[in-house]
N, C-alpha and C positions, 0 to 999 in steps of 0.2 A: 181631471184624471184622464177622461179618454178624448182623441182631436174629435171638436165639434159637435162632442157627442155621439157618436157613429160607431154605433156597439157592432159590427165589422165592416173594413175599408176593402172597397175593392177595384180594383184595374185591369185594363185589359189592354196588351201592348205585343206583336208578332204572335199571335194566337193564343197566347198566353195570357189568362185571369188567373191573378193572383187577389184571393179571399183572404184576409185577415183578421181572426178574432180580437177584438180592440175593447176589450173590458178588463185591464187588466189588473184595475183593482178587486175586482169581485172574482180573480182567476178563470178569466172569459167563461162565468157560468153559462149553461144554458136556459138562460129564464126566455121566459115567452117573448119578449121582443124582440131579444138574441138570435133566437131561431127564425121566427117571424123575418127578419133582417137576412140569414142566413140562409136561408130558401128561397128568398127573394134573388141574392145574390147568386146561388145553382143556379136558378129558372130562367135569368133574364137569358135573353136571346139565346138561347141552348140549343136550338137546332141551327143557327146562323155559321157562314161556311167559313169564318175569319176566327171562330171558336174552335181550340183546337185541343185544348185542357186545362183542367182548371188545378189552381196549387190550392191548397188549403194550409194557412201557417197562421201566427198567436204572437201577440204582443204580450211582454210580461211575465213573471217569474212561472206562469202553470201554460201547458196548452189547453188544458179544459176541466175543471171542476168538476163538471158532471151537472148535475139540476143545480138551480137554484133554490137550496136547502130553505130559505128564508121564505122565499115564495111559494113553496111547499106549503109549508105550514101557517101561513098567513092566511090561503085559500080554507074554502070551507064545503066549500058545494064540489057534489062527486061530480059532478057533470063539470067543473072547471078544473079538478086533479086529469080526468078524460082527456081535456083538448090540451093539454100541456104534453101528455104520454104520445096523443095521436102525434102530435106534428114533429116531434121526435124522432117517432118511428119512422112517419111520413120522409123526412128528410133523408134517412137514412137507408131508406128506399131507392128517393130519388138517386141519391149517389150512383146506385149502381143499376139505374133503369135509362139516365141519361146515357148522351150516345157518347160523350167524352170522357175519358182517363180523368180522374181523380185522385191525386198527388198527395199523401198530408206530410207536412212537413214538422215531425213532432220533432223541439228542441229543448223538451223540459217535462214536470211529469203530466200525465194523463188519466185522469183520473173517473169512474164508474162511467157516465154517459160519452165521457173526452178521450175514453179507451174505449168506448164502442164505436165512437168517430175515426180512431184511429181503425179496428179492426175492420168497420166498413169501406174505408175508401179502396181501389183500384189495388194502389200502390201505396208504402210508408214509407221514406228516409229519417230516420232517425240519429240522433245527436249522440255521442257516447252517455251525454249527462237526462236524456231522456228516462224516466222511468214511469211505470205503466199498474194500475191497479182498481180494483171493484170492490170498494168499499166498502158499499152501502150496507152488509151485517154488522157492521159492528155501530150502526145508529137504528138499524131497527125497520131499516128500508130495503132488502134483500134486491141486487141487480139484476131483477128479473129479464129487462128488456136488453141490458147490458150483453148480458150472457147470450142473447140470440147470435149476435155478430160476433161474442168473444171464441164460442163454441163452433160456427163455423171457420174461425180460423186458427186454432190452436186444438190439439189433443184434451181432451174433454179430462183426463185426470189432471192435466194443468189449470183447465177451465173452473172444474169443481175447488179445486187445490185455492183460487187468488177468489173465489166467489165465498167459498166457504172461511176461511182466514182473513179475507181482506188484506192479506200481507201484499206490501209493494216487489214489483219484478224489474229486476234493472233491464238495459236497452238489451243487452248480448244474449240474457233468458228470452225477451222480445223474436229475437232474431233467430236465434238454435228452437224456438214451439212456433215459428211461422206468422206471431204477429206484425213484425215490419218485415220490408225487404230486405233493406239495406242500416248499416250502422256505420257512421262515421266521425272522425273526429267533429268537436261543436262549430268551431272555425272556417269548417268546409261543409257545413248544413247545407248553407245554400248553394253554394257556387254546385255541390251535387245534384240539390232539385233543378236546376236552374239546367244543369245539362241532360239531365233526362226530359224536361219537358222540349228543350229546344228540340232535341233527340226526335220528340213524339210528332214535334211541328213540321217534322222532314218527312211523314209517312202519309198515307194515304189516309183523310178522315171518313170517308168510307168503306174502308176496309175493315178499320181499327172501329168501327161502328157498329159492324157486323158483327165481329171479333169478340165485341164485348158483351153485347148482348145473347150472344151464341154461348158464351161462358158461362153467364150467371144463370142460363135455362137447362144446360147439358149437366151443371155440377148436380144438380136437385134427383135428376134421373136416373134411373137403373142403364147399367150398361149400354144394353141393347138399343132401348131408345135412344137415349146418346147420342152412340154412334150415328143413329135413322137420320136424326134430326141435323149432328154434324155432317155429316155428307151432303144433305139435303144443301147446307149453306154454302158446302164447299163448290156445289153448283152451284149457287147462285150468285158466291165471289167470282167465277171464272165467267158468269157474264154482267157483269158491272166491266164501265171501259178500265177503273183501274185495274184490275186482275190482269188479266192478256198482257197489260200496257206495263204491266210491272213484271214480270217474266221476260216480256221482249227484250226488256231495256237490259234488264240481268244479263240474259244471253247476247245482247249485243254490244256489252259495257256503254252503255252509256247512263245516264241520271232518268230515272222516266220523269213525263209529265202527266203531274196525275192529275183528275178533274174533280175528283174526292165526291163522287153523284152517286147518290145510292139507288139511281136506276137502272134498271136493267137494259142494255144496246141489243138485246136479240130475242 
């Protein structure tokens, strides 16, 4: 079924890791090795300065099942339902705690944990034939954790609406409640990812470091803080060498050279 075994393939090629879910008989569930594999595959050298985003895309008729329904229920001890839920979440964390853009490349459906993959990552290009949904009420397993990443990205009467019905949401509902970015024909899945990440590999990985992590600590806070905290970074882009160095270049048409160093020059 899957090459060599290798429940997801991964490469690293002009700053670009590309993560492949490769089980595509079990519709790349997320059972413990998967994830295991998976987090493995975020972690490896993730602060390395040749790492510059990582795609996440699926072998196979689903992008992600969501748990591994079988190994669910094969388990018996609460303490081993625990470490299957932790490293989930965990991963899902890490997504948006690393310092690199996170691409998913959904091109088919996505389903309770495999749509909380999608609504975690960074960014989502989606495939017209992509479709997206949580389940898990209607087997008796409610998407509790699902729903943490669905409800920060979509309106929460859509949120309650696919958590509570389980009904499936085509890609364009995806796009018009704010779960993917982008929707495009299936044909041009990739050649899309493929240009936004080249896109990302043109910018400063220092900046877009800062950038990112400035985002997922500002959205949590009240206004005012916010704002404290954004400023606070906006100094401290303006001394890191890219900042200056990429304003100069602006103003003086040329290409800057960036050193992508998240140290501070002054």
């Amino acid at each position: 079924s899957n090459k060599n075994g290798q429940l997801t393939l991964c490469t690293q090629e002009n700053g670009i890791r590309r993560i492949v879910l490769n089980n595509p008989a079990k519709r790349n569930a997320m059972s413990l090795k998967l994830m295991e594999s998976l987090r493995e595959n975020i972690l490896r050298d993730v602060k390395e300065l040749d790492l510059r985003v990582i795609v996440l895309s699926a072998n196979g008729p689903a992008f992600c099942a969501g748990h591994d329904l079988k190994e669910l229920v094969s388990i018996k001890k609460r303490s081993e339902h625990a470490n299957i839920f932790h490293i989930c979440s965990d991963i899902m964390e890490l997504i948006q705690d690393i310092p690199v853009p996170v691409i998913a490349e959904v091109g088919a459906i996505a389903t309770a944990a495999g749509c909380q993959l999608v609504a975690t990552c960074d960014m989502a290009v989606a495939s017209e034939k992509a479709t997206f949904c949580t389940p898990g009420v209607n087997i008796g397993l409610f998407c509790s954790t699902p729903a943490v990443a669905l409800a920060r990205a979509v309106p929460r009467k859509l949120a309650l609406d696919m958590l509570l019905t389980g009904e499936i949401i085509s890609a364009q509902q995806a796009l018009s409640n704010g779960l993917v970015s982008r929707v495009v024909p299936h044909e041009q899945l990739q050649a899309e990812v493929t240009r936004i990440a080249e896109g990302i590999c043109e910018k400063s990985r220092s900046v877009i470091a800062l950038g990112k992590s400035t985002f997922y600590r500002q959205i949590v806070k009240d206004r005012n803080s916010a704002y404290q905290d954004a400023s606070n970074i906006m100094v401290e882009n303006m001394c890191l060498h890219d900042g200056p160095e990429g304003i100069k270049a602006f103003l003086e048409r040329r290409n800057p050279t960036w050193d992508h160093n998240l140290e501070c020059i002054n």
